[in-house]
C-alpha positions as CSV (number, residue, x, y, z in Angstrom):
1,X,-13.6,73.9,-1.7
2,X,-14.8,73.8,-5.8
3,X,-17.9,75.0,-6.8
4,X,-19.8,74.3,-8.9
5,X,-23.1,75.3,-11.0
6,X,-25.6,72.5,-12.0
7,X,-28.8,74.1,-14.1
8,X,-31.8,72.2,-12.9
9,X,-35.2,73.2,-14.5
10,X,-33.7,76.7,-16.0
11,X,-32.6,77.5,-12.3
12,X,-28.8,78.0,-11.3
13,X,-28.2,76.1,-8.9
14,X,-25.1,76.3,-6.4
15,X,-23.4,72.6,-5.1
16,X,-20.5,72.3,-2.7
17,X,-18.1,69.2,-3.5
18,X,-15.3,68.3,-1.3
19,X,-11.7,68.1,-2.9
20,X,-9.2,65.2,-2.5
21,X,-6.5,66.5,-1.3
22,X,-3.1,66.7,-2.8
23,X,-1.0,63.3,-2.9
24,X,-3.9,61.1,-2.0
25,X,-4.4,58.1,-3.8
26,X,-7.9,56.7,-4.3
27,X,-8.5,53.0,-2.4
28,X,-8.8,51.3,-5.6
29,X,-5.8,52.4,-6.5
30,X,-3.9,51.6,-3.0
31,X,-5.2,48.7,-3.0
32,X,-4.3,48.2,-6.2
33,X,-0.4,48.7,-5.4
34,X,-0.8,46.9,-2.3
35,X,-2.2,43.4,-4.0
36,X,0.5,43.8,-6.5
37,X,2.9,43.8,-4.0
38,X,2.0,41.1,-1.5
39,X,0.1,38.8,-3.5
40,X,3.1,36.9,-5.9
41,X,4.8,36.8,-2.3
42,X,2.2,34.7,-1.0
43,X,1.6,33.0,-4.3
44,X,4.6,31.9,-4.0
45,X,4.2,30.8,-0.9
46,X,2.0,28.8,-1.2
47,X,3.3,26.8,-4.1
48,X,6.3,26.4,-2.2
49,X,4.0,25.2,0.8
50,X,2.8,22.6,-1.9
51,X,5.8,21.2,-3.7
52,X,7.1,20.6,-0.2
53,X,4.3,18.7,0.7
54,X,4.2,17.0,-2.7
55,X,8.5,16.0,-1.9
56,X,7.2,14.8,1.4
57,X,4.8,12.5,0.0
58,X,6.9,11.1,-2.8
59,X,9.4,10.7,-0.1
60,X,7.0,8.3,2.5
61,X,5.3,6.6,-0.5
62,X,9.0,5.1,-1.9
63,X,10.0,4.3,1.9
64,X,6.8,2.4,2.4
65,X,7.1,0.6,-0.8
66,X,10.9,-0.2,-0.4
67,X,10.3,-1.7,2.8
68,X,7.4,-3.8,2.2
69,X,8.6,-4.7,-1.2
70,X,12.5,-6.2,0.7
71,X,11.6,-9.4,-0.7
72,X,12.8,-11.7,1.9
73,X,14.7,-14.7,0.9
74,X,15.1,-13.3,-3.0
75,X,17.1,-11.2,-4.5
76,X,16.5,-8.1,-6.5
77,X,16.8,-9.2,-9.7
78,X,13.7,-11.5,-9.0
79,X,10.1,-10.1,-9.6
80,X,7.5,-9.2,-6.7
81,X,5.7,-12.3,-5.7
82,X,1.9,-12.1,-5.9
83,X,-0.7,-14.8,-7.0
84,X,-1.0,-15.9,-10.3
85,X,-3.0,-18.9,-9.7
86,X,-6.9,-18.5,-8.4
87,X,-7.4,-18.8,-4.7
88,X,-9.4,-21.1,-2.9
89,X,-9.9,-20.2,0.8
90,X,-10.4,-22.3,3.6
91,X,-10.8,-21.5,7.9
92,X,-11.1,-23.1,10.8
93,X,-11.1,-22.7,14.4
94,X,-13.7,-20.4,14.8
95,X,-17.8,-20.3,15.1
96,X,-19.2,-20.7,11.8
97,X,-21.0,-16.6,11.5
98,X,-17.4,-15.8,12.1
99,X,-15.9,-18.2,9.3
100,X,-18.4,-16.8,7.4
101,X,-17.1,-13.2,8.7
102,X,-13.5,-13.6,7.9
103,X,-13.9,-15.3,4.4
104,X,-16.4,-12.7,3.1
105,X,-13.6,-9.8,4.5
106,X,-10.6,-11.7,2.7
107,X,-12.8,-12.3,-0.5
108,X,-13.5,-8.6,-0.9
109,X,-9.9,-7.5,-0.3
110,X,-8.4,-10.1,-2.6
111,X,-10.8,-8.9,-5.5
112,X,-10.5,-5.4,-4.8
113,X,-6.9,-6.0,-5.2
114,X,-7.0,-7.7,-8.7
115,X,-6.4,-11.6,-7.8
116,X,-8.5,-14.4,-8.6
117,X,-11.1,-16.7,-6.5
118,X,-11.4,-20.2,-7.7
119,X,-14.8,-21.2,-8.6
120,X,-16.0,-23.7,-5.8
121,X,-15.5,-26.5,-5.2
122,X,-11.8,-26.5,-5.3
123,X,-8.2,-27.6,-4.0
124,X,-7.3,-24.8,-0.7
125,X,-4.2,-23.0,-1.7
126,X,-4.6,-19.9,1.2
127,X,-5.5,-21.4,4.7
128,X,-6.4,-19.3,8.5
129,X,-6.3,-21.6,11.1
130,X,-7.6,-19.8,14.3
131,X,-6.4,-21.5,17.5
132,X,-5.1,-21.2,21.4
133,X,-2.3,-23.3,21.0
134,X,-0.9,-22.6,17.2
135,X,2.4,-24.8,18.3
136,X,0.9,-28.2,18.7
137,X,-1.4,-27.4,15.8
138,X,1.9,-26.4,13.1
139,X,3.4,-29.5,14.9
140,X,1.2,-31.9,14.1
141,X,0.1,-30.2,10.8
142,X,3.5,-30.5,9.5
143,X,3.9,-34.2,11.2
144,X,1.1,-35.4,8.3
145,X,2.1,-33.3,5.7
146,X,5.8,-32.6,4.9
147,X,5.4,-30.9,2.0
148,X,3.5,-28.0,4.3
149,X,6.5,-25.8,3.7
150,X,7.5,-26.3,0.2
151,X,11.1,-26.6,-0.3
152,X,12.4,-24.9,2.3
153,X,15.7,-25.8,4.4
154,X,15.0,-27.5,8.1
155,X,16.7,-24.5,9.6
156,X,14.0,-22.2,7.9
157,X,11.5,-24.3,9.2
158,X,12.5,-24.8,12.9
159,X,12.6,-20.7,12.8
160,X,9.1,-20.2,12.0
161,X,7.7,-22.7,13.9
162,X,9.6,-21.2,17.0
163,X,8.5,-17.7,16.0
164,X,6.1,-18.2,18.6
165,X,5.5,-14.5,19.9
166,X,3.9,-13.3,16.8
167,X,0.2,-13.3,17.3
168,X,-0.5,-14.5,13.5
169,X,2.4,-16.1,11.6
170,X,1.9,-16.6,8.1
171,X,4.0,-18.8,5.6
172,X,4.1,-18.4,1.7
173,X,5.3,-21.2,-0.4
174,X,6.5,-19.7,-3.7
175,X,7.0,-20.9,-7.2
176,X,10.2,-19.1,-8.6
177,X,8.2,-19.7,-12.3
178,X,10.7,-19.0,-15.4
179,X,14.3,-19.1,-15.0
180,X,17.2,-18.7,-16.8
181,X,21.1,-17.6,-16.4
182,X,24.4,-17.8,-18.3
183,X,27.3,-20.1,-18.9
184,X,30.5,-19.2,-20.6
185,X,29.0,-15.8,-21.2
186,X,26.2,-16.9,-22.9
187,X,22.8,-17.1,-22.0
188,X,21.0,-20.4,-21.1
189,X,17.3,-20.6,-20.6
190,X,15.9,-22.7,-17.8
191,X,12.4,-23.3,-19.8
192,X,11.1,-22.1,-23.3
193,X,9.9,-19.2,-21.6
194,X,13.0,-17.6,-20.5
195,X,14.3,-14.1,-22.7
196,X,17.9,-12.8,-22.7
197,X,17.4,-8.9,-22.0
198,X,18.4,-6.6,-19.4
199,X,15.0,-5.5,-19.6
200,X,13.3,-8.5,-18.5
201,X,13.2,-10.3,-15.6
202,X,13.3,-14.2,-15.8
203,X,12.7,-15.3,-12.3
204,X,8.7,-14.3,-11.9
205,X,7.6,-15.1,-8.4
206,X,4.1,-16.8,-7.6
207,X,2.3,-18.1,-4.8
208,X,1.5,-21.7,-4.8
209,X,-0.3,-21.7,-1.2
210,X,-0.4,-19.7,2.1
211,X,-1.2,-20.6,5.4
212,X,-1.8,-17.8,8.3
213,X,-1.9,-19.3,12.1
214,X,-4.0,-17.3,14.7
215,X,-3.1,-16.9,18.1
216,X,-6.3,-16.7,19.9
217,X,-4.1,-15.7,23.5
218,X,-1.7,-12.6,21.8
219,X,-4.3,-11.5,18.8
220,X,-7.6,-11.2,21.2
221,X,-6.9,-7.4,21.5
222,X,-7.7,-7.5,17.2
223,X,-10.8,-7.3,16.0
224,X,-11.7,-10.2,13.5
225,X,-12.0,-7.5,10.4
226,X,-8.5,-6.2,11.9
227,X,-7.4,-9.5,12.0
228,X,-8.2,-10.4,8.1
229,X,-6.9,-7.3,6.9
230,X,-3.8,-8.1,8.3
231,X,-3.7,-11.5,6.7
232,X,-4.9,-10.3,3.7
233,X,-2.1,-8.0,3.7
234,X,0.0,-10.7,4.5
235,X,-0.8,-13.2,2.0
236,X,-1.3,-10.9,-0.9
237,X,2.3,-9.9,-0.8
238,X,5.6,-11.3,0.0
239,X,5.3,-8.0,2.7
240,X,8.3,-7.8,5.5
241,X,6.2,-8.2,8.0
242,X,9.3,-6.7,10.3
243,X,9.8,-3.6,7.4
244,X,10.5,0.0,8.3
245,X,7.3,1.5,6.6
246,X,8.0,5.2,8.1
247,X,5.3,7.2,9.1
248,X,2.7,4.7,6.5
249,X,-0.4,4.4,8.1
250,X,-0.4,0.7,7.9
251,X,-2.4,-2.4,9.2
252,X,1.4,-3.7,9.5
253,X,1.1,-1.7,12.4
254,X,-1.7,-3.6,14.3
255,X,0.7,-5.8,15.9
256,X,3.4,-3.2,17.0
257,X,3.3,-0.9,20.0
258,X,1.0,2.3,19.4
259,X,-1.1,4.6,20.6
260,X,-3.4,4.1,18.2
261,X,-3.5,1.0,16.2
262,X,-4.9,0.9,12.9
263,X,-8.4,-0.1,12.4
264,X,-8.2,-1.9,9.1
265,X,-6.8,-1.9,5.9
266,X,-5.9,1.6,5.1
267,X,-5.7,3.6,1.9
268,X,-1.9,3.0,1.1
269,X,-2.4,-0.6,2.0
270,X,-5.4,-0.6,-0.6
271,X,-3.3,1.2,-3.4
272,X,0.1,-1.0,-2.9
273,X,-1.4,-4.4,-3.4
274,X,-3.8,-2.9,-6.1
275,X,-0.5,-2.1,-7.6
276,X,1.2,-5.0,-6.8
277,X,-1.5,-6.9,-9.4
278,X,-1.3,-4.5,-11.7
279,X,2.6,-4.2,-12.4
280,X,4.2,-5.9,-14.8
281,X,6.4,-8.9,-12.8
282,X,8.9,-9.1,-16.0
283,X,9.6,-5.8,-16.0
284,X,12.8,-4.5,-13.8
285,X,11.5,-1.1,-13.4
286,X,8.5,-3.3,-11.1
287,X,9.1,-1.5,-7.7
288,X,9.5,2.0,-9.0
289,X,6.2,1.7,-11.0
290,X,4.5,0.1,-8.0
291,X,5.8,3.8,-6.6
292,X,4.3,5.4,-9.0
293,X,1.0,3.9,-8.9
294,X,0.6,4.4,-5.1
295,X,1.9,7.5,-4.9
296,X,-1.0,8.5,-7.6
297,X,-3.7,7.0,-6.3
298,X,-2.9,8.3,-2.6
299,X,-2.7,11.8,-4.1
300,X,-5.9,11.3,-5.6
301,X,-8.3,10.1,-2.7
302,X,-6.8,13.5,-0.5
């Protein structure tokens, strides 16, 4: 034990204080040595723990867009259809609060997303018919109106209007817009509108008219929101409907066996057709920015 003398008031006064003993190291200290040993492990763990995620992300962001983006029926040297026209909606089949509930869903999406409404009254370009017996209704639509499915081959035809196990089939009629290609070498513009550069695509893709077909006996289980987010999804985009999307959450999904089907539009849904209207359709890079975009604004709403 040290002693020692503390002089209080002119008196000596005697105080015991304990000594630490030899080899001892104060807790501040230990401590001390012990954080700067563990903590860059876990540091580092942790930033690890976070690239990884960030990998995985990137990783089910570009399947997701790669397999909606497969661009059926074009090739890859041809933009990303979308709608570069305004949009004038039209429904039927279905009691008018519920007309009135589908168009106000499908209005919201297609603004969110960056199209155009036409001011009313005007020509409908993007149709939903709602019925129990889609066949006979296609059937006979297409019997007055054979330009229903554009310019496509009979053999394109007869398959969708035998694709009758979908619950909602939707057809896009697209306008390949400015083309061009090359002769002898050199290049040879389809319209004044067409550049030569390996930058720029000359084949931009927009939607003259859609038309979705409900089929009140396999799509009951859908809710009518569910139902218009799937159109909406569908008639935004020239979407596989058929892609691999991964692990996407997806209202792709509400048609395909799951234990727990998607209750509307979701997040990456949102952000790819958001994207979709904001990429430039020229541009070759187009699906890799769409990437991009998503995968920012994904990161973002976490």
């Amino acid at each position: 034990m040290q002693h020692r003398v503390i002089r209080r008031m002119g008196a000596a006064v005697r105080t015991t204080m304990p000594t630490r003993p030899a080899g001892v190291a104060p807790i501040a200290a230990l401590c001390g040595m012990l954080c700067a040993s563990v903590a860059p492990t876990a540091r580092a763990d942790s930033e690890a723990s976070v690239e990884e995620q960030s990998v995985s992300l990137r990783q089910r962001v570009d399947v997701f867009v790669r397999g909606v983006t497969r661009n059926p029926g074009f090739s890859d040297s041809e933009s990303l259809a979308r709608w570069n026209v305004p949009i004038c909606l039209f429904a039927a089949g279905l009691p008018e609060e519920d007309l009135h509930t589908v168009s106000a869903r499908l209005t919201q999406i297609i603004s969110a997303a960056g199209a155009s409404m036409a001011r009313e009254p005007c020509q409908p370009n993007f149709s939903i018919i709602v019925t129990a017996d889609p066949d006979r209704v296609l059937e006979a639509w297409y019997a007055r109106n054979k330009q229903l499915f554009g310019d496509a081959t009979p053999a394109q035809i007869r398959r969708f209007l035998d694709s009758g196990s979908r619950p909602i089939r939707v057809w896009r009629n697209i306008d390949r817009g400015r083309q061009a290609g090359t002769r002898l070498g050199h290049f040879v513009p389809s319209d004044n509108n067409a550049e030569s550069s390996s930058f720029v695509r000359n084949a931009v893709l927009g939607f003259y008219s859609v038309f979705a077909v409900v089929d009140t006996n396999l799509a009951s289980h859908a809710t009518l929101n569910q139902q218009a987010d799937y159109i909406a999804m569908a008639g935004l985009s020239n979407v596989d409907l058929d892609a691999d999307i991964g692990s996407a959450p997806s209202i792709l999904r509400l048609f395909v066996a799951s234990p727990a089907p998607p209750a509307g539009l979701s997040s990456w849904d949102a952000a790819f057709m958001n994207a979709l209207y904001k990429s430039d359709q020229s541009s070759r890079s187009q699906r890799h920015d769409i990437v991009e975009r998503v995968l920012s604004e994904i990161s973002h709403s976490k």
